[in-house]
ROSETOR-808888 format. One record per residue (C-alpha): residue number from 1; x, y, z; residue in one letter. Coordinates in pm, 1 decimal. Layout:
// residues N
NUM  X  Y  Z  A .
...
//
This chain:
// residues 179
1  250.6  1436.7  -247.9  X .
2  -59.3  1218.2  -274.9  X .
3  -76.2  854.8  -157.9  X .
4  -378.4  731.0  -365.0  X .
5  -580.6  388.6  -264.1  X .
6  -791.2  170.3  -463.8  X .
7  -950.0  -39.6  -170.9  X .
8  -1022.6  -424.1  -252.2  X .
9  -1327.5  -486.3  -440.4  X .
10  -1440.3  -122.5  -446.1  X .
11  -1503.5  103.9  -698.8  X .
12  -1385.3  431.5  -558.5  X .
13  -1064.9  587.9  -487.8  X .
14  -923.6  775.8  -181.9  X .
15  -639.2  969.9  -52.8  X .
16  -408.9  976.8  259.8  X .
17  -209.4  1267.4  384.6  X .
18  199.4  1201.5  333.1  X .
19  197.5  1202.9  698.9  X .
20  124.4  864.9  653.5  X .
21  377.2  723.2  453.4  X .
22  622.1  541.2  679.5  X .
23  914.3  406.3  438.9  X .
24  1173.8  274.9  693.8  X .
25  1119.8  -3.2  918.3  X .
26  1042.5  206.7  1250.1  X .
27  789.4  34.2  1512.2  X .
28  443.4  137.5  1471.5  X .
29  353.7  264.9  1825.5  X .
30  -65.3  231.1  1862.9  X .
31  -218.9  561.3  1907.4  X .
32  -428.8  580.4  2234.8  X .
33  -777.4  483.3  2164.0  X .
34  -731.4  296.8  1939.2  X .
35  -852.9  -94.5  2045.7  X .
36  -735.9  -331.2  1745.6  X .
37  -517.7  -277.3  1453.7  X .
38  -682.3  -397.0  1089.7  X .
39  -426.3  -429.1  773.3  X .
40  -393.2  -531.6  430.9  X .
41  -106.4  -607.2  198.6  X .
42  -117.1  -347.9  -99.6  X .
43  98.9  -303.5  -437.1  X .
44  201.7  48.4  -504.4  X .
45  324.7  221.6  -787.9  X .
46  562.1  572.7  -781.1  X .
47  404.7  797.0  -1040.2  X .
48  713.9  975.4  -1274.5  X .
49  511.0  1175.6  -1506.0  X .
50  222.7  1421.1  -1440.4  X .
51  -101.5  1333.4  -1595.1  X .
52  -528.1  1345.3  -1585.8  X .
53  -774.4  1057.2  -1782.4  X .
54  -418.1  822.9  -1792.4  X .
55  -564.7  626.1  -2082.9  X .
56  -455.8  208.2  -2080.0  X .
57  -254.5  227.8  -2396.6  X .
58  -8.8  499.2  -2231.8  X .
59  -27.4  386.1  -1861.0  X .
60  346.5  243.5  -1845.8  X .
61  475.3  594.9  -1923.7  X .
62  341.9  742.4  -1582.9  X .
63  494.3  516.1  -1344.2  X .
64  845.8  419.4  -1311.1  X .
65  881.3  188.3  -1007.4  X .
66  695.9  -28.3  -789.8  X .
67  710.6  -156.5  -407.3  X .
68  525.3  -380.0  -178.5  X .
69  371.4  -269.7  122.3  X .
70  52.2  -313.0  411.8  X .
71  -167.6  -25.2  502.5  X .
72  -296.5  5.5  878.8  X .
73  -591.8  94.3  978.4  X .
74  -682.2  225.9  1307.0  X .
75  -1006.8  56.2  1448.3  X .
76  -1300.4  -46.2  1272.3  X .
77  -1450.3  292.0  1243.1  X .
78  -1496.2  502.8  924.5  X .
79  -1253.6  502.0  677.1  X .
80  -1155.5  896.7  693.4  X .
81  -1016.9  829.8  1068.7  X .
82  -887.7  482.7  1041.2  X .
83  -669.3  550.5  747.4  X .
84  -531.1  884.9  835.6  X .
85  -340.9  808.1  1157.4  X .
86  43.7  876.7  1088.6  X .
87  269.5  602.4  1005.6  X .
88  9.0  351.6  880.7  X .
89  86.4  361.0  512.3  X .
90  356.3  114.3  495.1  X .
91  531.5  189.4  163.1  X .
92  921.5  87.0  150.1  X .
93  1181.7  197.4  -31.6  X .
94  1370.0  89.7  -242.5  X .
95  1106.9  38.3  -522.4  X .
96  1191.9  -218.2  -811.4  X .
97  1126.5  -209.1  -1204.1  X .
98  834.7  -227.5  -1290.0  X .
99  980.0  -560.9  -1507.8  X .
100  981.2  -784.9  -1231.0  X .
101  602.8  -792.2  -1202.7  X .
102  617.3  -999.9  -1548.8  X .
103  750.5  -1257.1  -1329.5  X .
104  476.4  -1431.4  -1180.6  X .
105  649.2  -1673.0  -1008.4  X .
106  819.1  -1436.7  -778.4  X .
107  647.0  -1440.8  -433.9  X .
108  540.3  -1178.0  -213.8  X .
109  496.1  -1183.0  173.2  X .
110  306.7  -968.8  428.3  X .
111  206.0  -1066.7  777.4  X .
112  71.0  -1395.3  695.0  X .
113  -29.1  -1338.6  343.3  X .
114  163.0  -1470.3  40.0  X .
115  115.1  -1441.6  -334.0  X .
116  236.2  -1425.3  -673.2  X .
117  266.0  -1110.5  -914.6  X .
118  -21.6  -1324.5  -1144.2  X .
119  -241.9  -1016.7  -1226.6  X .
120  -92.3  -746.6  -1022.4  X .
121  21.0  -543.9  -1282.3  X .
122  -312.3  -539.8  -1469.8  X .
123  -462.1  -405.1  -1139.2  X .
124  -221.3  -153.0  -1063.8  X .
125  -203.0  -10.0  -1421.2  X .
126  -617.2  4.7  -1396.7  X .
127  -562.3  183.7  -1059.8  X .
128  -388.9  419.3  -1184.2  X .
129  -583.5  491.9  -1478.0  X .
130  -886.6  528.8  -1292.7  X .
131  -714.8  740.9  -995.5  X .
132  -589.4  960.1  -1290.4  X .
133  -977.7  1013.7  -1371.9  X .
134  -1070.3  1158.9  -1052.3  X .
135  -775.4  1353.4  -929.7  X .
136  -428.9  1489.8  -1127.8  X .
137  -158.1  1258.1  -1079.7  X .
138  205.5  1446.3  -962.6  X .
139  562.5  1310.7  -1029.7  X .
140  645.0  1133.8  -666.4  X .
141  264.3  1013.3  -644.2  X .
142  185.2  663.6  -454.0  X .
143  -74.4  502.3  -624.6  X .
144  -135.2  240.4  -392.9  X .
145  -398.0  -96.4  -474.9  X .
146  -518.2  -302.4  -199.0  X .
147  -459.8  -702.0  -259.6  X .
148  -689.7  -835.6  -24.1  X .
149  -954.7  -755.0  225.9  X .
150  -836.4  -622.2  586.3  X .
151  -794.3  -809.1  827.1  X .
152  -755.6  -763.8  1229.5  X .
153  -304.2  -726.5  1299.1  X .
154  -347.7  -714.0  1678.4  X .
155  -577.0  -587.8  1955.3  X .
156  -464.2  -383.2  2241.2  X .
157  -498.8  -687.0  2495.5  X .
158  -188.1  -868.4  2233.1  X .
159  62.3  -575.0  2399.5  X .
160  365.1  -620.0  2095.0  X .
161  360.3  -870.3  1789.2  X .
162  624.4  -864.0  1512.2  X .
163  496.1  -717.7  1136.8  X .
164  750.6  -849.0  872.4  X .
165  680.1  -805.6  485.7  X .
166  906.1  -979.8  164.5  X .
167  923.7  -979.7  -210.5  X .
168  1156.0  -1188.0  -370.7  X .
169  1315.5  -1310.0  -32.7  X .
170  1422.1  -1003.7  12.2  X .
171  1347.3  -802.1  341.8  X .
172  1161.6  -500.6  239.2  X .
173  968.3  -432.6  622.3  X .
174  1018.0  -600.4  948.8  X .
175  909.9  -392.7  1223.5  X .
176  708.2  -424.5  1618.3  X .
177  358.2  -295.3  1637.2  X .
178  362.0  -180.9  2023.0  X .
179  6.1  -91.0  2191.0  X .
//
């Protein structure tokens, strides 16, 4: 299984090992050397149909579900290391239909970010479209876009902070991050 990331305002594509992918709310224990924590809230789709060069006009048939998340990353060093530690790809289950992102007054929370669905499924479907260009797409796929830039979650020196993420007032993370 591939988790697939289209990082904010880039133009490239990458992939993190499954080994990542934490879907339950367990604490997120810091690997040692690692000095501060960066995040950023994503949207992520769950691919249902195998495909390669996804065109727009067929897009909705390849995914079947959606979720909000947050993807850690370890340090500030290259993106290869800091996105590969286990556990950092916060993608919860249970997903939703993909209908409720034609809402765009429901509200989404991570850490202390908050937004609306406005655009979100424009991006996503154009994520996976262009991740379909550069590597074949699998039934049980993450395709995963980043909604804004990272930011610093904690520094070692911060010991424990809380890590709590909502859509639609409804719980779908809440977990410790423990250096």
């Amino acid at each position: 299984m591939n988790i697939v990331i289209k990082p904010y305002g880039r133009d490239l594509c990458y992939c993190r090992p499954d080994t990542t992918w934490e879907k339950e709310s367990r604490d997120f224990y810091v690997p040692e050397g690692v000095e501060r924590l960066l995040w950023t809230p994503v949207v992520f789709a769950r691919v249902c149909k195998a495909g390669k060069c996804i065109s727009g006009k067929f897009v909705t048939r390849y995914y079947d579900s959606f979720g909000i998340g947050a993807l850690l990353y370890c340090n500030d060093d290259e993106l290869a290391f800091s996105s590969c530690a286990d556990h950092t790809s916060i993608l919860p289950m249970p997903l939703y239909d993909p209908v409720v992102l034609d809402n765009t007054e429901n509200i989404w929370r991570a850490g202390d970010c908050t937004g609306n669905l406005e655009g979100v499924r424009e991006r996503l479907e154009n994520a996976l479209c262009e991740a379909s260009r550069r590597v074949s797409l699998r039934i049980g796929d993450l395709v995963a876009v980043e909604l804004e830039p990272m930011k610093i979650l904690a520094e070692r020196t911060d010991g424990q902070i809380g890590f709590k993420g909502e859509l639609c007032e409804n719980v779908l993370f809440d977990f410790k991050v423990i250096f």
